[in-house]
Every structure is written in structure tokens, then in C-alpha cells.
C-alpha positions in Angstrom: -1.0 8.5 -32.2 -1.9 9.9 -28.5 -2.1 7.2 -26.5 -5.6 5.9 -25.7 -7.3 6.9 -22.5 -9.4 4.6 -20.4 -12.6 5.8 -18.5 -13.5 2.8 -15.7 -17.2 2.7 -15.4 -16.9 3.4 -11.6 -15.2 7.4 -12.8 -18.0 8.0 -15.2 -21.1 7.6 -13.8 -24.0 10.6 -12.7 -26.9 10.4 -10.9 -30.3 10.0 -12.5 -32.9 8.5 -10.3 -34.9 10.2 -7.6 -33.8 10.6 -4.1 -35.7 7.8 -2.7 -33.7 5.1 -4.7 -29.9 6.8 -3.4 -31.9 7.0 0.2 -32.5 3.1 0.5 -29.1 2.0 -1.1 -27.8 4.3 1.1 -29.7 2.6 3.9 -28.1 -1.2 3.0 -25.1 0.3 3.0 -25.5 1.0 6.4 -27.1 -2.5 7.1 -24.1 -4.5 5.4 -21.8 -2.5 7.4 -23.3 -3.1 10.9 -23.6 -7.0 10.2 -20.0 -6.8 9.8 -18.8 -4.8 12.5 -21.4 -7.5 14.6 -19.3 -10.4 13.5 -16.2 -8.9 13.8 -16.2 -6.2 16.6 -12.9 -6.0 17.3 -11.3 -4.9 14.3 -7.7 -4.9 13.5 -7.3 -7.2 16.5 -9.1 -10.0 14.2 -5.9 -10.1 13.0 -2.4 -11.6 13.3 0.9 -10.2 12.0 2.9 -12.1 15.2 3.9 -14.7 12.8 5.9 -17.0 15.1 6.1 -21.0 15.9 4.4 -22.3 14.0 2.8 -19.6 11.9 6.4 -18.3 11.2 6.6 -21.0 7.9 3.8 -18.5 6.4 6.5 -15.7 6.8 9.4 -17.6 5.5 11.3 -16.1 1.8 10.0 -18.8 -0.7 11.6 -16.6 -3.5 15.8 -17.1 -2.1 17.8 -19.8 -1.2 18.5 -20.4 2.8 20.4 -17.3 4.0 24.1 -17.6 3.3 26.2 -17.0 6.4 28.3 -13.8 6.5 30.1 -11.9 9.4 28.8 -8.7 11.0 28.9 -5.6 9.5 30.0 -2.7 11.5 30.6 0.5 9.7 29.3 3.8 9.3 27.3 5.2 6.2 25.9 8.7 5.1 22.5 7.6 4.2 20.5 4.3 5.1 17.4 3.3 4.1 15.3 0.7 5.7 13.9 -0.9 3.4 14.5 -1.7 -1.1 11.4 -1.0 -2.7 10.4 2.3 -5.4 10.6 4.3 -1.8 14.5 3.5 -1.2 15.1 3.3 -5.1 13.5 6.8 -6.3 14.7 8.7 -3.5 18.2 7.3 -3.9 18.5 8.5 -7.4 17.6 11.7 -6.2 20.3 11.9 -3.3 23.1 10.8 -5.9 21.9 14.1 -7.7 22.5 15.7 -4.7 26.1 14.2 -4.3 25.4 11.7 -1.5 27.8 8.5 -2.1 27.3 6.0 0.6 23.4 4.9 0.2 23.0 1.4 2.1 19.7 -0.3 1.3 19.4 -3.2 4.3 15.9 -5.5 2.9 14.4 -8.4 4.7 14.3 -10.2 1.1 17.1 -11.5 -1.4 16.9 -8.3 -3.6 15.8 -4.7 -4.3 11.2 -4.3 -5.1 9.9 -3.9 -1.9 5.8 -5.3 -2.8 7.3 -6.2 -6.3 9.6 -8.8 -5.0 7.2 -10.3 -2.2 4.4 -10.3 -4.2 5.0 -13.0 -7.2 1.5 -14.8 -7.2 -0.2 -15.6 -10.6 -1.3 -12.8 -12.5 0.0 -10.0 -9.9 -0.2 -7.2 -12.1 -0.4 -2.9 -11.2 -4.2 -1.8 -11.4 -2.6 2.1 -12.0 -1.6 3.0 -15.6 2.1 1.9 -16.0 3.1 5.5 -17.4 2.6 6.9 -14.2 3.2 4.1 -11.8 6.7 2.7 -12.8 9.2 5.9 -11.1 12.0 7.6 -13.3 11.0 6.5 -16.8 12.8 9.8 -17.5 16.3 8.8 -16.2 15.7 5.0 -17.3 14.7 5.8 -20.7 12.4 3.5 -20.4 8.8 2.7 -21.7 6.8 0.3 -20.1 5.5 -2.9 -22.6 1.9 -2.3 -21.8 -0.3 0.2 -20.2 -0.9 -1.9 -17.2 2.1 -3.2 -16.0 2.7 -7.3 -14.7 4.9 -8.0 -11.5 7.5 -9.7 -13.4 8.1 -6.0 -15.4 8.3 -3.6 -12.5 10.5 -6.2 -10.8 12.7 -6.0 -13.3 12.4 -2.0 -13.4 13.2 -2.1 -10.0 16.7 -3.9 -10.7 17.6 -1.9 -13.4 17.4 0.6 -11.0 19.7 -0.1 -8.2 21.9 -1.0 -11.0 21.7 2.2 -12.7 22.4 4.4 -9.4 25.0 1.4 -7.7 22.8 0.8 -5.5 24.0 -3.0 -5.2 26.9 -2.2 -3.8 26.6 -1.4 0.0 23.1 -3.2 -0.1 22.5 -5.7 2.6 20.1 -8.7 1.9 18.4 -11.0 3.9 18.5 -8.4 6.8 16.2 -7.1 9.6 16.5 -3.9 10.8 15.6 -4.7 14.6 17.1 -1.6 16.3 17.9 2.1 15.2 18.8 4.1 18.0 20.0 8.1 17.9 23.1 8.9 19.9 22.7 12.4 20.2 26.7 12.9 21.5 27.8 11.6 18.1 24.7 12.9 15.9 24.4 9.3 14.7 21.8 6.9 14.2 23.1 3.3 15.7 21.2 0.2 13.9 21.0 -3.2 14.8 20.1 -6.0 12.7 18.6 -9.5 13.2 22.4 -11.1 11.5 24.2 -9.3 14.5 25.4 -5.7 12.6 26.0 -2.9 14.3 25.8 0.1 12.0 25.6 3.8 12.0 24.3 6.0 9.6 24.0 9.8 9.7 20.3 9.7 8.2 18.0 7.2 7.9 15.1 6.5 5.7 12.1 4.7 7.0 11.5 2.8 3.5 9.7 -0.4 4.5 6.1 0.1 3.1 2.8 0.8 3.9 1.6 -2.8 3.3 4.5 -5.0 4.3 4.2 -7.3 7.2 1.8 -10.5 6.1 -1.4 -10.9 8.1 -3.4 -14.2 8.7 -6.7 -13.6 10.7 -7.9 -15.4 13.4 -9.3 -18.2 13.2 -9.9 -21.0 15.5 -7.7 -24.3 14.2 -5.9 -22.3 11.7 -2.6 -24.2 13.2 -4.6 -27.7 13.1 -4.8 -28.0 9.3 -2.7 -30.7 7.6 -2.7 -30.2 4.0 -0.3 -27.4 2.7 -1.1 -23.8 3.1 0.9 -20.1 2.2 0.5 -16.7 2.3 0.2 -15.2 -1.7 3.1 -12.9 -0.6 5.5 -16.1 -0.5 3.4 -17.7 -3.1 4.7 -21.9 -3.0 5.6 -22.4 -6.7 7.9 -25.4 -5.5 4.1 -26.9 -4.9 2.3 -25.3 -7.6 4.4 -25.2 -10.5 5.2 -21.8 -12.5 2.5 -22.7 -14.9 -0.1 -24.1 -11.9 0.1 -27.3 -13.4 0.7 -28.8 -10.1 -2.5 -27.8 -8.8 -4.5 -29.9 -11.5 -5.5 -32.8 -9.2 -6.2 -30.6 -6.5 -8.7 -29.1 -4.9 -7.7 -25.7 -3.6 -9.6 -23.0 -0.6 -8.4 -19.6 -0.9 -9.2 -17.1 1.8 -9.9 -13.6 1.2 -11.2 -11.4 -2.0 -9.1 -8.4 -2.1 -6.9 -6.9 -4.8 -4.3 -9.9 -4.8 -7.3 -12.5 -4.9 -8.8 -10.7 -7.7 -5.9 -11.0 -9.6 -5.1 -14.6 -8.5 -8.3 -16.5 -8.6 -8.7 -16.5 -12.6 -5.8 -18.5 -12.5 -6.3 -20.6 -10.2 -9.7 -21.3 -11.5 -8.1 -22.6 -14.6 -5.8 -24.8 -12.7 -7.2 -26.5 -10.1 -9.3 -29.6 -10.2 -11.7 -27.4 -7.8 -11.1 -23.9 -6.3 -13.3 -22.7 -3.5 -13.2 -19.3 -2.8 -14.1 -18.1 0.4 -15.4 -14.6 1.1 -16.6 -12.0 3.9 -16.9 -8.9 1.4 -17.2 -8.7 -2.1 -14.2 -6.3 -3.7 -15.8 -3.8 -6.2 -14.7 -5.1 -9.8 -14.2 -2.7 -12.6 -13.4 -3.0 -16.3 -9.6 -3.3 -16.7 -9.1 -1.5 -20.3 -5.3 -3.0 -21.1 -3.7 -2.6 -24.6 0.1 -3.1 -25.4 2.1 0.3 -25.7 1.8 1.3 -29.1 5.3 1.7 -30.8 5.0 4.5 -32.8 3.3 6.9 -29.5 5.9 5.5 -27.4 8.6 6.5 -30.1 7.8 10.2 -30.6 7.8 10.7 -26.9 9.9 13.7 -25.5 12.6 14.1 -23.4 11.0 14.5 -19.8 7.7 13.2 -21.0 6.7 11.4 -17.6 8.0 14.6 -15.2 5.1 16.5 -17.4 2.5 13.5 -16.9 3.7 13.7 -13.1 3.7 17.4 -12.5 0.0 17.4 -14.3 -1.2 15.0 -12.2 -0.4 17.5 -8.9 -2.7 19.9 -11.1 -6.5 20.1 -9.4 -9.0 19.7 -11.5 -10.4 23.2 -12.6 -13.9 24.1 -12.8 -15.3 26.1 -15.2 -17.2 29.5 -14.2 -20.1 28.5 -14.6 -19.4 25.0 -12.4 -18.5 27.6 -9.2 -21.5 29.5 -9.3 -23.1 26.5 -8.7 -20.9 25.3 -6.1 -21.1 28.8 -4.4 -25.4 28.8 -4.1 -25.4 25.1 -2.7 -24.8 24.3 1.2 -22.5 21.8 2.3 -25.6 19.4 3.1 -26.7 19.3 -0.4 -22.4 19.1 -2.0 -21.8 15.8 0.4 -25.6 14.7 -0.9 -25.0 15.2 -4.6 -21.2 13.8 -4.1 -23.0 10.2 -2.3 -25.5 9.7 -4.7 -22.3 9.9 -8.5 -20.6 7.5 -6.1 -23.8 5.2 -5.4 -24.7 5.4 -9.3 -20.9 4.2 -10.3 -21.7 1.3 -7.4 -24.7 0.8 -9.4 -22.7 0.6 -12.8 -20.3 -2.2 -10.7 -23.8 -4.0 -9.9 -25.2 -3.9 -13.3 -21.9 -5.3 -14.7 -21.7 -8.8 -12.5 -25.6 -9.6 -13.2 -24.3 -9.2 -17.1 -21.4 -11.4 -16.9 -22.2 -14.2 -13.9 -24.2 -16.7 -15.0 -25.5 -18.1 -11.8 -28.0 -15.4 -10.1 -27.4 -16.1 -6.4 -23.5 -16.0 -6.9 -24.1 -12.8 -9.0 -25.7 -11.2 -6.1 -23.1 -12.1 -3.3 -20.3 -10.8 -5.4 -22.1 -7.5 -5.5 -20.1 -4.7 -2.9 -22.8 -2.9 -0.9 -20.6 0.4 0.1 -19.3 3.7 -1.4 -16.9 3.2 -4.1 -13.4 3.7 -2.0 -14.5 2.4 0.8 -12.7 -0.6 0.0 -9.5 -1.0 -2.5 -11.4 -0.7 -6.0 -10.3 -3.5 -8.4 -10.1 -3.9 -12.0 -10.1 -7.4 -13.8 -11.3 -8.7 -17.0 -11.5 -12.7 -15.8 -12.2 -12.0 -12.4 -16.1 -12.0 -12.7 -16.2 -15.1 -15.4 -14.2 -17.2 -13.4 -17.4 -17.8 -11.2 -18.8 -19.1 -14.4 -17.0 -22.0 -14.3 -18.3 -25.4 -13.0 -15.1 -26.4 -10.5 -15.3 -22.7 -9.0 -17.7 -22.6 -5.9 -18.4 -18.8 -4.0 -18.8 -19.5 -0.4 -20.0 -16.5 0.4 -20.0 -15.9 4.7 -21.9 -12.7 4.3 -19.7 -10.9 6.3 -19.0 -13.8 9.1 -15.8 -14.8 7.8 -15.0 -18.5 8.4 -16.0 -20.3 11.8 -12.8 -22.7 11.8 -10.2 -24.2 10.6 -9.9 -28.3 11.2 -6.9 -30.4 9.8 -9.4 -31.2 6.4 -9.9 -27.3 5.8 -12.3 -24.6 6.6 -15.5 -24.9 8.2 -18.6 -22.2 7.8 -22.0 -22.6 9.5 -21.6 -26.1 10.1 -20.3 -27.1 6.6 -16.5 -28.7 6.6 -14.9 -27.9 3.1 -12.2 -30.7 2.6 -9.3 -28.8 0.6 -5.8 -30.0 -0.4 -4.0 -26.7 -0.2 -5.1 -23.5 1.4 -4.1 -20.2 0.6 -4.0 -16.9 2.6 -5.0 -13.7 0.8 -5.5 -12.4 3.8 -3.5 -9.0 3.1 -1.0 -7.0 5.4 -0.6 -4.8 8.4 -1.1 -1.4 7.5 2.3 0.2 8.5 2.4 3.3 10.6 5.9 3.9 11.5 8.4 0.2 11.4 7.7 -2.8 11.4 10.1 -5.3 12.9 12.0 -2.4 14.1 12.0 -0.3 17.7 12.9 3.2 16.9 14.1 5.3 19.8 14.9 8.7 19.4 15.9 11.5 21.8 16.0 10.7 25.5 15.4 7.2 24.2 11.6 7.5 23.2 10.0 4.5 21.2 8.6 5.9 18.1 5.2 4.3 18.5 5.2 5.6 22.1 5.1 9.0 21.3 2.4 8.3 19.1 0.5 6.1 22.0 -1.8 9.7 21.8 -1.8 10.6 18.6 0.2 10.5 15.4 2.6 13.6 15.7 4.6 14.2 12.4 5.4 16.9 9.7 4.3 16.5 6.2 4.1 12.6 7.3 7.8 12.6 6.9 9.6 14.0 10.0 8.4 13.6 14.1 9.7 15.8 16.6 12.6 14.4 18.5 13.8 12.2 15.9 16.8 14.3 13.7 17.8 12.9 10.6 14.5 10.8 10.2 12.3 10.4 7.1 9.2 8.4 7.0 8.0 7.8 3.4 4.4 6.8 2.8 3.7 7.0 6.1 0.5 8.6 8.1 -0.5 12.0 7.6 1.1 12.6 4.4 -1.0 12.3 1.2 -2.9 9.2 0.1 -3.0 8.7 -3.4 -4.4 6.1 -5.5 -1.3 5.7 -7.6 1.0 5.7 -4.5 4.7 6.4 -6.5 3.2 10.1 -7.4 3.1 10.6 -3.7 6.5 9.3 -3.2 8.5 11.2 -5.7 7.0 14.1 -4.0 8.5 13.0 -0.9 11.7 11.4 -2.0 12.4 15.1 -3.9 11.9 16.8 -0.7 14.0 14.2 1.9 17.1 14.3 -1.1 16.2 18.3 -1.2 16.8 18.2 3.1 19.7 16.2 2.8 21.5 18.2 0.3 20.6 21.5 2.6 21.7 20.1 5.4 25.2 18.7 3.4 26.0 22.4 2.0 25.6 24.0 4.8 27.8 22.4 6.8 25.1 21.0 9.2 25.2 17.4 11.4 21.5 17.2 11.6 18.1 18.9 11.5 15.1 18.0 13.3 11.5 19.6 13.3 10.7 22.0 15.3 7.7 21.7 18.0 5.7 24.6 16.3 6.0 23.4 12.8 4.9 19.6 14.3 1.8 20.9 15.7 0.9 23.1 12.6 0.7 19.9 10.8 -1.0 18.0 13.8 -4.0 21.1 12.9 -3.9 20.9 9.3 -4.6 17.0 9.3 -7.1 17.3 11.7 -8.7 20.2 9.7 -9.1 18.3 6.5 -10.3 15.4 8.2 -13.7 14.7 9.2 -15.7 17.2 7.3 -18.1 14.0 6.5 -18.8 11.2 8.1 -17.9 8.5 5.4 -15.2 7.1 7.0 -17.3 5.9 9.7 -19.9 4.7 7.4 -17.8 2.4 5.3 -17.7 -1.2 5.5 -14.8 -2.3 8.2 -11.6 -2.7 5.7 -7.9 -1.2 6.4 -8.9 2.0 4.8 -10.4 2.9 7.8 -8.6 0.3 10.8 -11.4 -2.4 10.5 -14.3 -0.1 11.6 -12.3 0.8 14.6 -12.9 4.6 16.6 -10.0 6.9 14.8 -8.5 10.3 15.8 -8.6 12.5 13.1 -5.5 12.9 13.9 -4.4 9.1 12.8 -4.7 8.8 9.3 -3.6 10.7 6.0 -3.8 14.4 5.2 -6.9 14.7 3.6 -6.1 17.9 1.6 -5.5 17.0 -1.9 -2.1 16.0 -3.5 -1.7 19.5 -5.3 -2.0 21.2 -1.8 0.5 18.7 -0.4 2.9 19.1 -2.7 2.7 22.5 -2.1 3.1 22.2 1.6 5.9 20.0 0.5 7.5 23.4 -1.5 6.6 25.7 1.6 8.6 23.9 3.8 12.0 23.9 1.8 11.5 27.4 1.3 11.0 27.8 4.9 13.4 25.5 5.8 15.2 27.7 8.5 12.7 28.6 10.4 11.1 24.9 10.5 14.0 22.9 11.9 16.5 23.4 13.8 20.0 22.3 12.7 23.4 21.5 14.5 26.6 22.5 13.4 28.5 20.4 14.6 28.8 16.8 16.5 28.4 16.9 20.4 31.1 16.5 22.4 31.1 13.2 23.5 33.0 14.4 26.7 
């Protein structure tokens, strides 16, 4: 038996109704974005990732025990990754192929899983199919127990691997990365550490995430409140109870509807004596179709069965003939119109499904998403929706406000106080660019994030001029994609495929050269901007809160299959686009 395919509502919707309908929902699109951008005008300042005094407690490793004391570590390693989620653990499986020994993982939490350790919260589950998400099912000879996989599972997967490739061995814990440095005399990469270690590593591997550092937004009194609060990335069980019995005599606020609250709030709803969920824009919610992995398909699977699923997803979709004589006759006016009104119709689908399931018709209609599908993080969940349904559950929706303040009984909106026991941040993360915690200085000493003070400058998203023996992973301008470990086996391949070059050849370093840089600089901004959607979405970190973007600043827009093969180019090219040294400097 194959195994069963499932078709979200959102990905099978067409267009059926005249022009005029597409034209007005198109309109209150527009309207539900200005409101916002009103309220909240100046975007990703509206929030906080500065998590010190007394916000540092929402920061703090609920998941370990208090950091044991240990003495510096100064030594020197091959390769060092910054970071010990699927981006440090894929790509070190590929550099052991390659022959490279000493791998040192150094991870601000208590073990390797990146997201997958931080984020424990009730329910936290994958929203892409676990066949494809979960990396090197080949090597692990592993299937996954359901076609959507929990957080408990992929934590776990994650272990196994570091086990698998000794990756636990040189791995640092509990550790910062606060410095990395390149000393071009000795060709070396010096890092400093918040637990006082002075290391060196010969390459290093920007690892930490593209969601990583907690945010809390900004909200007058949010320091004044006196019941308990968290963040759902160091999700309190010590106060909740594993099961959320503890929450069954009180009343809880949460903040925020995004992909973690989607998956949280069911839960919650269950639990607590009353749950009051407070939102400034609705998530879209799609039908999550979940089935365990039947035995008998996952037994007759081949050797190599998820590189195939893996190299078909880099595969464009192909259109028949008779599809690209119609493409060819229509202008690009008439593509983008035909493209905006399948994506309003699947919104429409979204619509359809809450007045179904929520009881109540003016909750039904402020959980309903007025934007494109993607403007936002789409969500899928079964219990989401019916959780409104229930009599201690209460929707305060701020339509697109957000909450006035914060007082020491809980959150107040237009006038109203909501008196709350425990609060709870879903509030999301910073969206990465290039470190986090860390000051990168390269060549001559220049700050990473300086040199992109004008504009994001990189190749493939993975190397920037003037920084040898860097590699970003999931960084900007490199491909997004929806199911984000796809995009990072591409990368990791590539960075282990540098390495080893570099290795056997008997070079020190390699470093991009100032022609290739700007070729990439062009081809992002070339496949960026050819409509105007990001700009009309509803403010979210998809597109920096509604803030003004150079097309420069953001991902390569190009497609994954043309990425890849970017990816391909360069190795094949890989003379001509760095340049290398032999040798260490003298340091004389």
C-alpha cells in the first residue's frame, strides 16, 4: 500500500466567481492591512528580543538543571558549528563522509535540537509531512511513527543523531558563542564564549536558526504583572504539570495566535479553569490530515527511499503543452491576476471552514484571516477551531491593536482589565539574519552586520565576502522553503562538498570572491519584486512587520530546483569563484 497523500483545502482550490467578488476581497485585504500597519507603525521595533533584568527570567533554560561549573576550554578544532539543531547535525554527517574528525557543536541549551529542544509546549508538533521533514532517514534507518511528526519524536531523532556520527563528544552545552573573530596570520577563526573559552576552529558554521532568539512585544506594564508568566519556548511545566493538570484552577491569558499558539491552545482549553486568548491577527487554519505510518508501506520501503522523495521535491512542477500555450498568449497583468484570485478562493475555503465548525458567529468571524494565503505562516490543526467552542475559552479579538497594557492583574484592551493567573508569551522569535548573541568580525575586523548596514551581500546565502571559512545555513538570500530541512540538506551537501575541496587540495581557506558576491547580489534582486505582494500582506515576519525592504534583504526568490542548481554550478565552478590559500600566513 502507497502511502496516502493529503490535499489541504488551501492547495486545492480554483477560482469560480466573477471578478467583482476577487476585486472587493482583494480590497479588505488592503483595509485589514492598513489598520494594522496604523496601530503598529513601527514594525519590528514593536518588539523586544533584549531580554535582560528583569525580562531575562523569560529567557532562562526551564528544560536543564542550573549550569554545572567547568573550566575554560581552549583548543583548536577543524570544524565548529554554532549552534546543535538539524543544521549542525545533517551537515555533520555529511563532513564525517568527507573525512572531517573534529566537529564541535557549542549550543546555548543542555543538548543537541536546535527548535526541537526549545520548543516543548503542549502539542508542539511538525505541520510538514514527517517523510520529508525528519533529515537522513536514509542513514538512520529510520521511519517516522506518524505522517506528522510530535516534538518529543524529532527530539529524539535529533539525539540519535549526534549519537550515530559522535557528535557528543567535543559538544559544548550550556554555551554562548559571544565572539568569533578571523585571524588572518594564522588562517583561524578565534571564538569566545559566554563560560570564558577561547577556541579556534579552522571553519565555522553559522548554525543557530532562523527563528531562535525569543521575542516579547512591547507592551506598557509588561514588567508590572504579578502572577506567573513564560515564553512557550521555555514552556513552565514545573507550574503546569506535564499533563496541564496544574492549570485546572486557573485561569490562564495567552498572547499571540501563531503556529505555536495554534498548536498549544487546544490543550490548554482542556485544562484550564478559563483560557483567554488574546489576538491581533487571525492565523489561517487548515485541515491537518494525520494517520499513523502504516506498517506494511513503511516495510517494503527501499534502500535510499527519502534521497528519491528529496531529489523529487527539487523537481519543478512540469506543465503540460497544452498548459504553456496558454501561459505564452497571457501577459504578466493577467498571470499575477489569475494567480491572486486561486489564492483568494483557497482563503475562501479557510473562511467557509470556521463558519462550519465555530459555533458562536461573531468569534467565527474574528478568527477568519483577511490576506493572501502565505502572507502569514499557514497552520494546520484539527482542535484548533473547536476549542473556541468551548464555554471557558473567550476570543479577545484586538482587531489588529494588539493589547493596550499590561497591569500586575493581567492584560488590559480598550479599557477592559482581564484578571489572569498565569500569562503566557507566544509571541514568536527574531527572525535571524546573520548571529544572534554573537559579533562576527571578519577581515580587517568588519562586524558582519555592518557590512550588511547597506544591504545583505552573500553567495548562495551561505558565504559573504571577506569572511573565509564561513557558512551561513538558512540564512538570507538563499531559498525559502516551506519544509525548511529540504533547503538545508542542500546546503549542508554543498558546505561538507567545500570543506572536502578545500581538505584535498591542500588549501588553509577559501573565501568568495567579489565578482561571484555581486552576481548573487543581481540574481536576488532579479527574482525579487516582480509583484507587489510582499508589500500588500498583512505586517508579519514574512515580510519585517510591514517594514520598507531592499530587494536585496530577503530570500532568493527563484525556486528551490534553480537553487539547487546554483548550488551544483558553484562546486563545479569552484575555482574560479573563490579564492583559496595555500598555506598559513606568516605570522612574522
Amino acid at each position: 500500500m502507497a502511502e496516502k497523500i493529503a490535499k489541504p483545502i488551501g492547495l486545492t482550490a480554483k477560482p469560480t466567481r466573477p471578478q467583482e467578488f476577487y476585486d472587493s476581497v482583494k480590497r479588505k485585504f488592503a483595509e485589514e492591512r492598513d489598520l494594522r500597519l496604523k496601530y503598529r507603525p513601527q514594525g519590528l521595533s514593536q518588539y523586544t528580543s533584549e531580554l535582560t533584568g528583569n525580562l531575562s527570567r523569560y529567557e532562562v533554560d526551564t528544560y536543564a538543571e542550573a549550569v554545572p561549573p567547568r573550566d575554560p576550554i581552549n583548543d583548536t578544532v577543524e570544524c565548529l558549528f554554532i549552534g546543535g539543531g538539524f543544521s549542525a547535525l545533517l551537515t555533520s554527517a555529511r563532513l564525517r563522509e568527507v573525512g572531517v574528525e573534529s566537529i564541535r557543536i557549542v549550543e546555548r541549551g543542555a543538548d543537541v535540537g536546535g527548535t526541537w529542544y526549545w520548543n516543548r509546549y503542549p502539542g508542539v508538533a511538525c505541520d510538514v509531512v514527517a517523510y520529508d521533514y525528519l533529515p537522513l532517514l536514509d542513514e538512520m534507518d529510520y521511519v517516522p511513527k506518524d505522517h506528522y511528526a510530535r516534538g518529543p519524536e524529532i527530539f529524539a531523532h535529533c539525539q540519535a543523531i549526534a549519537k550515530k556520527y559522535n557528535l557528543y563528544e567535543l559538544a559544548t552545552f550550556q554555551t554562548t558563542v559571544t565572539s568569533t573573530v578571523w585571524n588572518d596570520a594564522e588562517q583561524m577563526w578565534h571564538i569566545d564564549t559566554d563560560r570564558g573559552d577561547r577556541m579556534k576552529a579552522r571553519f565555522v558554521i553559522c548554525a543557530n536558526g532562523t527563528l531562535s532568539k525569543p521575542k516579547l512585544a512591547k507592551i506598557k506594564g509588561l514588567e508590572t504583572f504579578k502572577g506567573h508568566s513564560f515564553h512557550t519556548s521555555r514552556w513552565d511545566y514545573a507550574y503546569t504539570k506535564s499533563d496541564l493538570s496544574g492549570l485546572e484552577d486557573k485561569v490562564v491569558g495567552i498572547i499571540g495566535t501563531g503556529a505555536t499558539a495554534v498548536q498549544a491552545i487546544p490543550g490548554l482549553g482542556a485544562a484550564a479553569k478559563e483560557l483567554y486568548v488574546f489576538q491581533r491577527t487571525p492565523s489561517s487554519i487548515d485541515i491537518r490530515d494525520d494517520w499513523p505510518t502504516d506498517p506494511n508501506w513503511a516495510r517494503r520501503l527501499k534502500p535510499g527511499w527519502q534521497s528519491r522523495r528529496r531529489e523529487q521535491a527539487k523537481t519543478e512542477p512540469q506543465m503540460t503543452e497544452e498548459q504553456k500555450a496558454r501561459q505564452a498568449v497571457m501577459s504578466h497583468e493577467e498571470k499575477v491576476r489569475r494567480q491572486e484570485n486561486a489564492n483568494m478562493e483557497a482563503m475562501m475555503k479557510i473562511h467557509e471552514r470556521i463558519d462550519q465548525i465555530v459555533k458562536d458567529k461573531a468569534t467565527a468571524e474574528s478568527l477568519k484571516p483577511w490576506y493572501m494565503l502565505m502572507c502569514k505562516r499557514p497552520c494546520f490543526h484539527n482542535d484548533y477551531l473547536p476549542t473556541f467552542n468551548r464555554p471557558n475559552v473567550h476570543l479577545i479579538d484586538t482587531h489588529g491593536k494588539g493589547i493596550n497594557e499590561i497591569t500586575k492583574k493581567g492584560p488590559v484592551f480598550d479599557g477592559k482589565q482581564y484578571e489572569v493567573d498565569v500569562l503566557i508569551y507566544a509571541t514568536g522569535f527574531e527572525v535571524q539574519k546573520t548571529g544572534i548573541y554573537n559579533e562576527i568580525k571578519g577581515v580587517n575586523g568588519l562586524e558582519v552586520n555592518d557590512k550588511y548596514r547597506d544591504g545583505i551581500r552573500t553567495l548562495l546565502g551561505i558565504h559573504s565576502q571577506g569572511y573565509p571559512n564561513l557558512f551561513i545555513m538558512g540564512g538570507y538570500q538563499a531559498s525559502f522553503q516551506f519544509n525548511l530541512t529540504d533547503m538545508l540538506q542542500a546546503q549542508g551537501d554543498y558546505i561538507a562538498a567545500c570543506i572536502g575541496y578545500t581538505r584535498s587540495h591542500g588549501y588553509q581557506s577559501l573565501d568568495v570572491t567579489p565578482e561571484a558576491e555581486e552576481w548573487w547580489v543581481q540574481e536576488v534582486i532579479e527574482h525579487r519584486g516582480k509583484t507587489s505582494r510582499n508589500q500588500e500582506c498583512t505586517p508579519g515576519y514574512y515580510n519585517f512587520e510591514g517594514e520598507f525592504q531592499r530587494r536585496q534583504d530577503g530570500n532568493y526568490n527563484g525556486g528551490f530546483f534553480q537553487y539547487c542548481n546554483h548550488l551544483n554550478e558553484m562546486r563545479a565552478r569552484i575555482e574560479s569563484t573563490f579564492n583559496f590559500v595555500h598555506k598559513p600566513l606568516s605570522s612574522e
